[in-house]
ROTI-549788 format. One line per field, with one value per residue: chain; x, y, z negated of N, C-alpha, C, O in turn; residue in one letter; residue number from 1. Coordinates in nm, 2 decimals, always signed. Layout:
// ROTI-549788
ch <- c(A / ...)
n_X <- c(X / ...)
n_Y <- c(Y / ...)
n_Z <- c(Z / ...)
ca_X <- c(X / ...)
ca_Y <- c(Y / ...)
ca_Z <- c(Z / ...)
c_X <- c(X / ...)
c_Y <- c(Y / ...)
c_Z <- c(Z / ...)
o_X <- c(X / ...)
o_Y <- c(Y / ...)
o_Z <- c(Z / ...)
aa <- c(A / ...)
i <- c(NUM / ...)
//
This chain:
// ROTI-549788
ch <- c(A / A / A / A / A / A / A / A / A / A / A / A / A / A / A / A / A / A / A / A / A / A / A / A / A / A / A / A / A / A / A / A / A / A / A / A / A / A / A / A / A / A / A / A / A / A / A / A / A / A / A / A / A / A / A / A / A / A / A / A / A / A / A / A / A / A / A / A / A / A / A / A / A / A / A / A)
n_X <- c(-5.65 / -5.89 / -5.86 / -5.79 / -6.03 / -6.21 / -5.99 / -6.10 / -6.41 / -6.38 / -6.27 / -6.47 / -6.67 / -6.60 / -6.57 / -6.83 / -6.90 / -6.80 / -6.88 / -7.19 / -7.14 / -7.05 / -7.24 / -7.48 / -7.35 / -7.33 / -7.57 / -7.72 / -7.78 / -7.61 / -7.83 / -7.95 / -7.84 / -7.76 / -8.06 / -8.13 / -7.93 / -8.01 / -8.27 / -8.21 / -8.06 / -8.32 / -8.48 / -8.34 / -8.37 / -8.40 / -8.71 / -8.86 / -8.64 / -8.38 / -8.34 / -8.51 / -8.81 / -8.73 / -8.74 / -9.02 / -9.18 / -9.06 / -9.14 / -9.47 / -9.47 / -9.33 / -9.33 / -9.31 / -9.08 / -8.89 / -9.00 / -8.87 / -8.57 / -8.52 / -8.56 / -8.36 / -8.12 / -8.10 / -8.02 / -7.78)
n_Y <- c(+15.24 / +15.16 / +14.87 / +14.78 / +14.77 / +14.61 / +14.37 / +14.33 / +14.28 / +14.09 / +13.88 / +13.88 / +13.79 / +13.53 / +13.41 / +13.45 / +13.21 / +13.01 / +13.00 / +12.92 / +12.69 / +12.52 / +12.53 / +12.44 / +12.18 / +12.07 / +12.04 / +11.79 / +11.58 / +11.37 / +11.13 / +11.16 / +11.12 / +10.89 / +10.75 / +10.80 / +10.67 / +10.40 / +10.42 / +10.41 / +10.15 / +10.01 / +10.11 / +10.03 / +9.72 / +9.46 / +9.32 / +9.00 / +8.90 / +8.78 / +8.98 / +9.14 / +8.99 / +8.98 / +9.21 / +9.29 / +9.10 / +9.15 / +9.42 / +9.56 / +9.80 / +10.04 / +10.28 / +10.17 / +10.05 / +10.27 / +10.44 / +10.24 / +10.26 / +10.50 / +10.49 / +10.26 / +10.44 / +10.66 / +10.57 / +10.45)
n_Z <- c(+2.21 / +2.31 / +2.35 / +2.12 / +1.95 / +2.13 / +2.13 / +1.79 / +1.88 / +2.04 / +1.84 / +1.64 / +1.81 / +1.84 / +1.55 / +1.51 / +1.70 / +1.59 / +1.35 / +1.42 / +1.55 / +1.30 / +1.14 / +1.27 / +1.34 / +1.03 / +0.94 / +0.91 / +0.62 / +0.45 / +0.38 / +0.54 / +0.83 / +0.78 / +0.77 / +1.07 / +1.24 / +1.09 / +1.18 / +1.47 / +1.49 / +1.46 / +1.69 / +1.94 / +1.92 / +2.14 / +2.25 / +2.17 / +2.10 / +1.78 / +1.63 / +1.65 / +1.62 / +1.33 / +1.23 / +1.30 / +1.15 / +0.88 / +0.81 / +0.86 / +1.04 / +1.24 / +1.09 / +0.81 / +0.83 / +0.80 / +0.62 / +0.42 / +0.52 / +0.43 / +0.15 / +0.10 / +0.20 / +0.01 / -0.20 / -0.19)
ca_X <- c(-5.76 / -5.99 / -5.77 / -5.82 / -6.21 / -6.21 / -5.95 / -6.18 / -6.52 / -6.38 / -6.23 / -6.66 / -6.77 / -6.52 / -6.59 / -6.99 / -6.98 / -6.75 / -6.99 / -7.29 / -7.10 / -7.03 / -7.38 / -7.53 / -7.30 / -7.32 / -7.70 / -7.81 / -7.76 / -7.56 / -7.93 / -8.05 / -7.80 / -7.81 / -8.22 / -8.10 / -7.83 / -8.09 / -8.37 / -8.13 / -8.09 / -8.45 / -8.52 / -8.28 / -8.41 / -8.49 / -8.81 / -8.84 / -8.54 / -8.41 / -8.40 / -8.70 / -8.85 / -8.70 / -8.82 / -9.18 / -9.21 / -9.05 / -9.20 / -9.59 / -9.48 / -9.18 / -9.32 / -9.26 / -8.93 / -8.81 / -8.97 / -8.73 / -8.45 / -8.49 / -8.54 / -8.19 / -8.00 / -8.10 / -7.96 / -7.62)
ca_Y <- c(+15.23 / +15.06 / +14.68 / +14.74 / +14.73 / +14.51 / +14.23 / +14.27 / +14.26 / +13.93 / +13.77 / +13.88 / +13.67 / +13.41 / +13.33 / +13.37 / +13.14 / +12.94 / +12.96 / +12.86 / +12.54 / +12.49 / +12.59 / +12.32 / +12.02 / +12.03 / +12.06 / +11.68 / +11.55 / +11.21 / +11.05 / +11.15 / +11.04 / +10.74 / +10.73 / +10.82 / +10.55 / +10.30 / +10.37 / +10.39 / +10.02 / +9.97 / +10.09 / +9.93 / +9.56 / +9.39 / +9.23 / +8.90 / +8.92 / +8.77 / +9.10 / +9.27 / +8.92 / +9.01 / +9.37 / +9.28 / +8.98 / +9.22 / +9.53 / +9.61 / +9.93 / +10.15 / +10.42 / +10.12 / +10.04 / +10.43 / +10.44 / +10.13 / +10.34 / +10.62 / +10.41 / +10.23 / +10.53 / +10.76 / +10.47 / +10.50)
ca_Z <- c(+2.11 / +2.37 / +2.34 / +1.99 / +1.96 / +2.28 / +2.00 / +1.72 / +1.91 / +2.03 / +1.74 / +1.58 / +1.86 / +1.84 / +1.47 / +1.49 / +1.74 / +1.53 / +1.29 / +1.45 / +1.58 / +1.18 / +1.08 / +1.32 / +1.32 / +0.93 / +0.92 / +0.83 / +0.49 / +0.47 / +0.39 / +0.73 / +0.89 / +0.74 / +0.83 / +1.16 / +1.25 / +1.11 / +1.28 / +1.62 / +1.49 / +1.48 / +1.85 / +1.98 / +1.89 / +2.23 / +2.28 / +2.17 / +1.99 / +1.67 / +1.55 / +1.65 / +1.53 / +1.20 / +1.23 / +1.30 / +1.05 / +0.72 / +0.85 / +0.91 / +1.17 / +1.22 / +0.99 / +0.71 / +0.82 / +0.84 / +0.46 / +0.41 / +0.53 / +0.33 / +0.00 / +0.10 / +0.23 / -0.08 / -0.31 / -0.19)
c_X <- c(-5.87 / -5.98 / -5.80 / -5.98 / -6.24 / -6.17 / -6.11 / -6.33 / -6.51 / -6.38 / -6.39 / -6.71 / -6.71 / -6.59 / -6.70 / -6.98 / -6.90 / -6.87 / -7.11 / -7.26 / -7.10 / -7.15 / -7.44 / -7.48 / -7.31 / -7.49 / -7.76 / -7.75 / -7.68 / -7.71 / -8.01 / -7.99 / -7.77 / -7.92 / -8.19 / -8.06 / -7.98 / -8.21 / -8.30 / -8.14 / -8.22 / -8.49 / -8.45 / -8.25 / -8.48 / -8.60 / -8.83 / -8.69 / -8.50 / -8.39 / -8.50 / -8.81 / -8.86 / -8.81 / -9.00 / -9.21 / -9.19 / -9.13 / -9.33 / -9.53 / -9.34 / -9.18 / -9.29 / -9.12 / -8.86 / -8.84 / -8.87 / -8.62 / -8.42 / -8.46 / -8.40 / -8.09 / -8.01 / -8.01 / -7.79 / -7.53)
c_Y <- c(+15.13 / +14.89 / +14.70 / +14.68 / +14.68 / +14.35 / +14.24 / +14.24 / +14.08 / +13.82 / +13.79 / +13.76 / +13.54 / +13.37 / +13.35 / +13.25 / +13.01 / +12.83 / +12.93 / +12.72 / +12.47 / +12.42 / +12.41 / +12.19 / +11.97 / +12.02 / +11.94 / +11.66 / +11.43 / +11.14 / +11.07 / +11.11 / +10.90 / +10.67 / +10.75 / +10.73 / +10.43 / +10.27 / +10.40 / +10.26 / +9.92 / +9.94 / +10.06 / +9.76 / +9.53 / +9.31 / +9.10 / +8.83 / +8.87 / +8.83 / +9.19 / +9.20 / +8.94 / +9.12 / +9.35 / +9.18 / +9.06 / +9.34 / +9.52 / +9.70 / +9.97 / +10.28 / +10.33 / +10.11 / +10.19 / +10.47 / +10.38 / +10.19 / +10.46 / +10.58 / +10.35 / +10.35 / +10.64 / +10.73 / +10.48 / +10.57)
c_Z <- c(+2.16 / +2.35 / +2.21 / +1.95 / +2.04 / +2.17 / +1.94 / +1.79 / +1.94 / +1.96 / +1.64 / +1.66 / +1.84 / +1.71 / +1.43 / +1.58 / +1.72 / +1.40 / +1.29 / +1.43 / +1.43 / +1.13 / +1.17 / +1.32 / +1.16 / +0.88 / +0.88 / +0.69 / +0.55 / +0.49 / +0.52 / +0.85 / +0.92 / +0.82 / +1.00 / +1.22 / +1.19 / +1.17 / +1.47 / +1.61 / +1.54 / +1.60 / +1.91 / +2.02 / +2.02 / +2.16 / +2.29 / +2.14 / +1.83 / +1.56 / +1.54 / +1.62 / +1.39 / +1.15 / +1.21 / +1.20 / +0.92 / +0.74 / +0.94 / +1.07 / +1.13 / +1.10 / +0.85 / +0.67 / +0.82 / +0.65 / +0.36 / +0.38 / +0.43 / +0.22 / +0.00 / +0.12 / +0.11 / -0.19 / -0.30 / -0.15)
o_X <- c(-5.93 / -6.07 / -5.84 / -6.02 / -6.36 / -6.25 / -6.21 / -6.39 / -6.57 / -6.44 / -6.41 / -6.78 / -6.78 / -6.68 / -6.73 / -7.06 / -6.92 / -6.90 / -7.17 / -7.30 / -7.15 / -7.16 / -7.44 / -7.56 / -7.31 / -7.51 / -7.86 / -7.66 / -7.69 / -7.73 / -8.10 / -8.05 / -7.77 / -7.92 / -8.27 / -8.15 / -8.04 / -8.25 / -8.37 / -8.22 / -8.23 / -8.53 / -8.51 / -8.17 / -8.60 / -8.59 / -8.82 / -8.66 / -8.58 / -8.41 / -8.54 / -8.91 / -8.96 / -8.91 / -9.08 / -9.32 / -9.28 / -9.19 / -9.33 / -9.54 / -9.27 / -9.09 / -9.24 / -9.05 / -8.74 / -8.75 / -8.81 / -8.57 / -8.31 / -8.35 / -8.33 / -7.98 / -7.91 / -7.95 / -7.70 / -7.42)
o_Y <- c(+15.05 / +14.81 / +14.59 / +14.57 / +14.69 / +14.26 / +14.19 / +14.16 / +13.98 / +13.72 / +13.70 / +13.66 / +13.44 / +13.29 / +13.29 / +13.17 / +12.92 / +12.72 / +12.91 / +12.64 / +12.36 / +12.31 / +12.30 / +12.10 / +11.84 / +11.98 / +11.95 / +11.73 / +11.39 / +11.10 / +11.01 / +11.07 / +10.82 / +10.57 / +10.67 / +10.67 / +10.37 / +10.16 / +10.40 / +10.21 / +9.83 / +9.83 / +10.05 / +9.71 / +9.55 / +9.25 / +9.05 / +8.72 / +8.91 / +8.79 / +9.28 / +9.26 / +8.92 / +9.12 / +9.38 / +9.21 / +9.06 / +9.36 / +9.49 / +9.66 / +9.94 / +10.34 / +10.40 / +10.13 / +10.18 / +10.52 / +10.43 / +10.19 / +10.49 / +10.62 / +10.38 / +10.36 / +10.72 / +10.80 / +10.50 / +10.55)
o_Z <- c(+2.09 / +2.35 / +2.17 / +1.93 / +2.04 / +2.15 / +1.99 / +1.71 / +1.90 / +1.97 / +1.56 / +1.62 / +1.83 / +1.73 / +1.32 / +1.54 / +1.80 / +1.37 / +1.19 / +1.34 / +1.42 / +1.10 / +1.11 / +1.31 / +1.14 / +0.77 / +0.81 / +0.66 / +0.66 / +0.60 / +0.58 / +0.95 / +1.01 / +0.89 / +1.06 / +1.28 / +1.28 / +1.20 / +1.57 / +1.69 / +1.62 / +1.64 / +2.01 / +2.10 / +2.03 / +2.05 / +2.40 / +2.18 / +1.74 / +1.44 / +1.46 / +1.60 / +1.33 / +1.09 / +1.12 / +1.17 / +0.84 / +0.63 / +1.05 / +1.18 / +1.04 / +1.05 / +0.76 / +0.57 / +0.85 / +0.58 / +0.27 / +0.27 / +0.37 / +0.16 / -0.10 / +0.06 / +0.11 / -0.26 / -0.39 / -0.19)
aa <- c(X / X / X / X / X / X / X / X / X / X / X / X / X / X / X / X / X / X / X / X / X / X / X / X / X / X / X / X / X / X / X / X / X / X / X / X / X / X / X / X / X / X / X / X / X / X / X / X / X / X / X / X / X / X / X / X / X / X / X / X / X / X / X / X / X / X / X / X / X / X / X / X / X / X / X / X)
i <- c(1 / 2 / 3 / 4 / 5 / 6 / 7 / 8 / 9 / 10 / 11 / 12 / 13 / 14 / 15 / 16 / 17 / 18 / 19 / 20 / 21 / 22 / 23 / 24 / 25 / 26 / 27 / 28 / 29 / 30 / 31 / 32 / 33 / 34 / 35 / 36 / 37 / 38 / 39 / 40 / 41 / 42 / 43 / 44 / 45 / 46 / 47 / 48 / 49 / 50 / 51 / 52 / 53 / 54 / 55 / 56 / 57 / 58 / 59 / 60 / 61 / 62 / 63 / 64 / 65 / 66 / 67 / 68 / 69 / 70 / 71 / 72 / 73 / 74 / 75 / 76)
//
């Protein structure tokens, strides 16, 4: 009787901690990943660069360009 309630206690923790891992890896939206992934883009633009030229010439600040992102990644 003890191996029995010993299994199921296991296979409880097994698929909470199934469902955590679930719970958490599923937790952003596509649009934040999206906003995510492009502002990785953003900071990633070396210094003197003719993308972080770009970046600073169309974009006032980063909180513009992260508005930017959102407005594009919600669109598609």
């Amino acid at each position: 009787m003890k191996t029995g309630i010993f299994s199921s206690i296991r296979l409880n923790l097994l698929m909470s901690s199934l469902l955590i891992v679930f719970i958490s890896g599923c937790s952003k939206s596509a649009e934040e990943m999206c906003v995510e992934a492009q502002m990785n883009f953003y900071d990633q633009a070396k210094p003197n660069s003719k993308q972080r030229e770009y970046f600073d010439t169309a974009f006032k600040s980063r909180d513009a360009y992260y508005a930017w992102a959102w407005r594009e990644c919600v669109k598609k």
